[in-house]
N, C-alpha and C positions, 0 to 999 in steps of 0.2 A: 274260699273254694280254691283248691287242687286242679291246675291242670297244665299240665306236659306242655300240650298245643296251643299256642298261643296263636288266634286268628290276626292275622295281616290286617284287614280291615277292625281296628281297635282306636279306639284317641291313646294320646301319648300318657295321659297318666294308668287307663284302665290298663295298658301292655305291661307297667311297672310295675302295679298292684297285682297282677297277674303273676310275674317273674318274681316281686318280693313275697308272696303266697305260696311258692314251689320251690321257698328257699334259694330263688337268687337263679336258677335253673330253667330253660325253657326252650322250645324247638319251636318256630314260623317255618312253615311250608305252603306257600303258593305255589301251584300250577298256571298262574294270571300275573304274571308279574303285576302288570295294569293295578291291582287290588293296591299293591303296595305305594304304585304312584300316586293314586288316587289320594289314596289315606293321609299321605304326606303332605297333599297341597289342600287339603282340610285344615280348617283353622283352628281343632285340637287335636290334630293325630299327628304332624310329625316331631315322628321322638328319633329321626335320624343320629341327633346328637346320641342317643341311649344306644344306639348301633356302634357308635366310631367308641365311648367308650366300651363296651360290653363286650369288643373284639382285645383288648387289652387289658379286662376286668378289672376296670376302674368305678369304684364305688360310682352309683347312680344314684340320687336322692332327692326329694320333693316335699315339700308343705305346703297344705290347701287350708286357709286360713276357715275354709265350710269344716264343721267338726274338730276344727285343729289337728288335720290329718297330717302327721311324720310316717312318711317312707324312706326306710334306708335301706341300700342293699346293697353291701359291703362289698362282694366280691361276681357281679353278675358272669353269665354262663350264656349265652344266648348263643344258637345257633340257627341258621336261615339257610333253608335253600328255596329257590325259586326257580320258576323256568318260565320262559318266554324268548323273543326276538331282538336283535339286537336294537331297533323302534325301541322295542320296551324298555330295554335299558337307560339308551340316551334320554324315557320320561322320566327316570327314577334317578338316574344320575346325568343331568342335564351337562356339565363341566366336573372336572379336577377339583376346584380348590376346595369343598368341603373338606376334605378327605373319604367320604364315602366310598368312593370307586376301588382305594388302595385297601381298602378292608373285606373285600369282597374276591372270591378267586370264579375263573368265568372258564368252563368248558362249553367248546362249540359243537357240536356233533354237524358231520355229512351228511349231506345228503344221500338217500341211496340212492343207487346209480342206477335199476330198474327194478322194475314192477315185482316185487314179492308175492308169491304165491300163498294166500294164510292157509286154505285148505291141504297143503300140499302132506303135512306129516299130522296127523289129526292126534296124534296118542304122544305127542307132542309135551314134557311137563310144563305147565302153565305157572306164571309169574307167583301168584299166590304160596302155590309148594316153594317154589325155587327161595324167596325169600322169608319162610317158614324157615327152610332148613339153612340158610346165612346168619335170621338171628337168632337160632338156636346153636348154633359155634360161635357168635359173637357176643350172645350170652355163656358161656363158657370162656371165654378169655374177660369179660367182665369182672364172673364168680371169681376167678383168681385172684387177678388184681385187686378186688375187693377185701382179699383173705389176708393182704400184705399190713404187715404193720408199718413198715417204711414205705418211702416214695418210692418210685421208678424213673431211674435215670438211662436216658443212652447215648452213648458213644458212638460217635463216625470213626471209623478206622482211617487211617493216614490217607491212603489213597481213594476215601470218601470224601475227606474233607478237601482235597485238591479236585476234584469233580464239580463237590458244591461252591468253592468259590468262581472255578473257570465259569460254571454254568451262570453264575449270578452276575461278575463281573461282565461277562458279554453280554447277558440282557440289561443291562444298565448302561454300557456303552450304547446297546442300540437304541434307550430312550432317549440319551443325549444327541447322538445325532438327528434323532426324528424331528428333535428340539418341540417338543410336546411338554411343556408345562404340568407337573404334575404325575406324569407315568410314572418317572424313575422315582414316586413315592411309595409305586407297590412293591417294588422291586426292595427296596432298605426296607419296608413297612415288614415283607414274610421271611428275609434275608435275616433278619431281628426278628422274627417271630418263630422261627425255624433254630436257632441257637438256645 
């Protein structure tokens, strides 16, 4: 079986059999971060490791000696987003040293700062359309890219790449001073994954 969504709550081999099924390709979406902790401290579900390599698609593979089951999947894909509180986080990535945390990019949103009115524009368009009509232009620049016989490469212009190193170099100083074990691994981890 075929399927895109890979549920969070999975054991570690069904997620790889899942991902090696969709050709290596697959999207985890929790809204409960929690699912994903959970899973993990299950005594067949963390495939954390399948996470640290799948962000560097690095071949993932397994043999179940039941059926003489070979799973290979050469080049995996996986992408994850999740949402929850920063609690959730420190459940799911307790410390640095796996490297999980530096595989993972984290936006925090604000808080709003008062009481929204939902009634207030009722004719309002609503979430549904709005991202109708997003991945119908991001299907469109898909169909493209799809139409290419070559790769797609791109270039920083000079005064890009003096941007992206200031930017990177001061956040890496800043983990070193914090002397946080482990930070300035995200920081080389997308600094190298951004090149």
């Amino acid at each position: 079986m075929k399927f895109l969504f890979i549920p969070a709550n999975s054991s570690a081999t069904g997620t790889f059999e899942l991902l090696a099924n969709n050709d290596g390709a697959g999207l985890i979406f929790e809204t409960e971060e929690d699912t994903l902790a959970q899973t993990f401290k299950s005594e067949y579900g963390n495939y954390s490791d399948g996470f640290r390599k799948a962000f560097h698609h690095e071949p993932i593979s397994y043999y179940r000696r039941t059926d003489s089951e070979y799973v290979d999947i050469p080049c995996p894909k996986l992408s994850t987003v999740l949402t929850g509180t920063p609690d959730q986080v420190l459940a799911l990535m307790p410390d640095l040293q796996n490297g999980l945390f530096s595989r993972f990019m984290f936006y925090q949103m604000d808080r709003q700062k008062q009481w929204r009115d939902v009634f207030a524009n009722p004719m309002e368009e609503g979430l549904d359309s709005v991202f109708d009509r997003l991945g119908q232009q991001f299907k469109g620049f898909y169909d493209t890219l799809e139409m290419r016989t070559e790769g797609v490469q791109i270039s920083l212009q000079k005064e890009q790449t003096l941007q992206f190193h200031d930017f990177f170099s001061m956040q890496y100083d800043k983990f070193l001073f914090l002397k946080k074990k482990g930070l300035e691994a995200s920081v080389l981890r997308f600094r190298a994954y951004l090149l």
